[in-house]
C-alpha positions as CSV (number, residue, x, y, z in Angstrom):
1,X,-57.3,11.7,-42.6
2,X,-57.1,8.3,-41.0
3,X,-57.3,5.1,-42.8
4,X,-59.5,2.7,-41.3
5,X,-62.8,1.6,-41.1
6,X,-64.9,3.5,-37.9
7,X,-68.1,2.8,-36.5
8,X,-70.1,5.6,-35.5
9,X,-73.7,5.0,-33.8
10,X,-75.8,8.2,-32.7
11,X,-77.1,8.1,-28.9
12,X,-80.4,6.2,-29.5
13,X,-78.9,3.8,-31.5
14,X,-76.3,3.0,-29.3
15,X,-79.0,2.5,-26.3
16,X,-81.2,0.3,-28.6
17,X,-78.1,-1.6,-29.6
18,X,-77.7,-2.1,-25.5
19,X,-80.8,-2.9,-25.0
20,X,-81.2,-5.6,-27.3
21,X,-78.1,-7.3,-26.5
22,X,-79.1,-7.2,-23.1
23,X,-82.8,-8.5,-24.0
24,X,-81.1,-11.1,-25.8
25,X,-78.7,-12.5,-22.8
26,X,-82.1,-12.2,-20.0
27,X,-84.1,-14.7,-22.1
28,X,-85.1,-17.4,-20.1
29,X,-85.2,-21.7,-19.9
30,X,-88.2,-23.2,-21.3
31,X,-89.5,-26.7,-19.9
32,X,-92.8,-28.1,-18.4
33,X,-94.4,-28.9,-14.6
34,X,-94.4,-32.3,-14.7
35,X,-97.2,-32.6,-12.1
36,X,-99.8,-30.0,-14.2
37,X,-98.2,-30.6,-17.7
38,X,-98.3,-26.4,-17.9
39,X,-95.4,-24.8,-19.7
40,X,-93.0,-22.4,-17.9
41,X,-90.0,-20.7,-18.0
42,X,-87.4,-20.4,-15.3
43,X,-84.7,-17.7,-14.4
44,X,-82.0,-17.3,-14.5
45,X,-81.0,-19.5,-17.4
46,X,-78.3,-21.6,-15.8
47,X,-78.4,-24.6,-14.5
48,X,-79.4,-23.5,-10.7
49,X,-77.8,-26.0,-7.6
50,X,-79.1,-27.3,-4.8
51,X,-80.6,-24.3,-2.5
52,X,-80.7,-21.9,-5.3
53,X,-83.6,-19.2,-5.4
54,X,-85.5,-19.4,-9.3
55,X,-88.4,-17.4,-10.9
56,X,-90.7,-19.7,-12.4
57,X,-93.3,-18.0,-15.3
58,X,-96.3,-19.9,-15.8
59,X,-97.4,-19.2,-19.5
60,X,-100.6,-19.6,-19.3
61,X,-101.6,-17.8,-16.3
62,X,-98.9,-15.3,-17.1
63,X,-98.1,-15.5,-13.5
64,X,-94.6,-15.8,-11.5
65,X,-93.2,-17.2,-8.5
66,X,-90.3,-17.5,-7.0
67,X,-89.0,-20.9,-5.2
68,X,-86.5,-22.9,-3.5
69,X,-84.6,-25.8,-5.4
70,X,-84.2,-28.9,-3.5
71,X,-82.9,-31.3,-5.9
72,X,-81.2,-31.3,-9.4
73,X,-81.4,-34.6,-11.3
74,X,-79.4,-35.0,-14.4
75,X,-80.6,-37.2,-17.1
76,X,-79.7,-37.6,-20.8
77,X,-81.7,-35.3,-22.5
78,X,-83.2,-33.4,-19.9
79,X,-82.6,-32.2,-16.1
80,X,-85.2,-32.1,-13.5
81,X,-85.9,-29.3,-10.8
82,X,-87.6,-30.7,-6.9
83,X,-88.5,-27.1,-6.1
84,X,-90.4,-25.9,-2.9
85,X,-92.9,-22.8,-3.8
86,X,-94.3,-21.1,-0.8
87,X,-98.5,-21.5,-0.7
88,X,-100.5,-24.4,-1.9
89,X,-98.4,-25.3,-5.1
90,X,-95.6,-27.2,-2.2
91,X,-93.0,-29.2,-4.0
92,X,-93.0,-29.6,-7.9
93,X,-90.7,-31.2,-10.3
94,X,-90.1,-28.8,-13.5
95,X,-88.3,-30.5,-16.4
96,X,-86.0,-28.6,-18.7
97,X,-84.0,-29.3,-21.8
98,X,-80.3,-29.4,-20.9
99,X,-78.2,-25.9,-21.8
């Protein structure tokens, strides 16, 4: 008999272990359109370059988009995203609480 302490999960609790780890590590970066004042949330959570593609979610309209970033500005507390969307919304600044 082996002396040690052992972890055993059964099959569904190893997937819902997986699952929330993994729903824990896709969260997304909170911060606010500074043209409309509307919350958002980008993705992925990083701190995205210039040319990088983000998912912006609009929490009020509950809708996404995805657009272009032309310009990262770093500031004390905070760090501003120029992005391009595609359609009327054009160029915005987003900004986000530095990560």
């Amino acid at each position: 008999m082996p002396c040690g302490l052992s972890l055993t999960l059964p099959t569904g609790g190893l997937v819902l272990f997986f699952l929330l780890v993994s729903a824990s590590l896709a969260k997304a970066w909170e911060g606010f359109d500074a043209d409309t004042a509307a919350f958002i949330e980008v993705e992925p959570v990083r701190v995205p370059s210039k040319g990088d593609i983000i998912t912006i979610s609009h929490y009020k309209s509950d809708t996404r988009k995805t657009c272009l970033v032309e310009e990262v500005r770093h500031n004390l507390r905070t760090l501003e995203l120029v992005i391009r969307c595609p359609g009327p919304d054009g160029k915005r600044t987003l900004v986000m609480e530095r990560i």
